[in-house]
C-alpha positions as CSV (number, residue, x, y, z in Angstrom):
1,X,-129.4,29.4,-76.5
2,X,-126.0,27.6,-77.1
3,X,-124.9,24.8,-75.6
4,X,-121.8,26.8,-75.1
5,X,-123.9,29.3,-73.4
6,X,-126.3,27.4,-71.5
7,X,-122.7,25.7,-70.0
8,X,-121.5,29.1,-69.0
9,X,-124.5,30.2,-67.5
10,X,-124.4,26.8,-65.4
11,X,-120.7,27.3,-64.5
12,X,-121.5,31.6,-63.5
13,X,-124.1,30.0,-61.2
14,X,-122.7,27.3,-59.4
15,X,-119.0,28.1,-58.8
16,X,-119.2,30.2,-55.6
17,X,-121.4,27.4,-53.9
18,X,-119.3,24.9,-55.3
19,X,-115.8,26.7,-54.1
20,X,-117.6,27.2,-50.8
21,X,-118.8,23.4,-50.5
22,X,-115.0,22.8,-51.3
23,X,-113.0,25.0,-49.0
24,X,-115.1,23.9,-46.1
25,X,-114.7,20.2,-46.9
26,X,-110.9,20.7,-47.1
27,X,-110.3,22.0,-43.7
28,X,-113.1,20.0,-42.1
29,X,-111.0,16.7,-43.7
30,X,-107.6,18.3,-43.1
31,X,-108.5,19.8,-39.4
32,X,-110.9,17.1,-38.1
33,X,-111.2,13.8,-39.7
34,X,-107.9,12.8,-40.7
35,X,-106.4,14.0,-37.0
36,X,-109.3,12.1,-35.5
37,X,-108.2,9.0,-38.0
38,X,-104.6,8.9,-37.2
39,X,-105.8,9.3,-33.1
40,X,-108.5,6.2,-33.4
41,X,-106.6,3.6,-35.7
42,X,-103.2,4.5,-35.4
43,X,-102.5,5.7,-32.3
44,X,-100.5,8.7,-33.2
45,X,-101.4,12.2,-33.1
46,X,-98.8,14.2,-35.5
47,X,-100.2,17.7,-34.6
48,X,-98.9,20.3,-37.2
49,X,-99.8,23.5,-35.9
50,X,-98.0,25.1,-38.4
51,X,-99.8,23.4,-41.1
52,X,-103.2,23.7,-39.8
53,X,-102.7,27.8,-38.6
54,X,-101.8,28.1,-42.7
55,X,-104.5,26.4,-43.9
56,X,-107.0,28.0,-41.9
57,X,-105.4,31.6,-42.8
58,X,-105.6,30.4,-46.6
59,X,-109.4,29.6,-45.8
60,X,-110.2,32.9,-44.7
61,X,-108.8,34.5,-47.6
62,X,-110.3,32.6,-50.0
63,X,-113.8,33.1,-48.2
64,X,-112.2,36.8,-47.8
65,X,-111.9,36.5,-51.8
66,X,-115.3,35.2,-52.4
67,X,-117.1,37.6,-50.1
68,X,-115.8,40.6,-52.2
69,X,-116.8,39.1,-55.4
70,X,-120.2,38.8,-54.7
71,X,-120.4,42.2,-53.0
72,X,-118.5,44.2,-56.3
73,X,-121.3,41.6,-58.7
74,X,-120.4,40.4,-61.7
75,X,-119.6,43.7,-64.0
76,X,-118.2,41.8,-66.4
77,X,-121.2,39.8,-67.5
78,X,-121.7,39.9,-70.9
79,X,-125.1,38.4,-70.5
């Protein structure tokens, strides 16, 4: 097997775990950590409602998006 092959397999393997890893990082940064950060050492709490509701709606889609692709497979393997 190729190592063009071998690096395709790896990348068909890992990139819905990956995304997922991702996704869930981003909001739990974005929704917890840096509101928690800016409460603690700054003493500010900037709530954006607005910008939190549209990233959780983007989440969802996105898990929405990767739900569907692994219940319609991967057709379009070649392998």
């Amino acid at each position: 097997m190729s190592l063009e092959a071998r690096l395709l397999n790896r990348i068909r393997r890992w990139w819905r775990p990956i995304t997922c890893i991702w996704i869930a990082g981003t909001m739990a940064v974005h929704g917890v950590i840096l509101p928690l950060w800016m409460l603690i050492y700054r003493h500010e709490m900037p709530t954006d409602l607005m910008g939190l509701s549209a990233l959780v709606t983007a989440t969802a889609g996105a898990f929405a998006v990767r739900e569907w692709g692994k219940i319609k497979g991967r057709e379009d393997d070649p392998a």
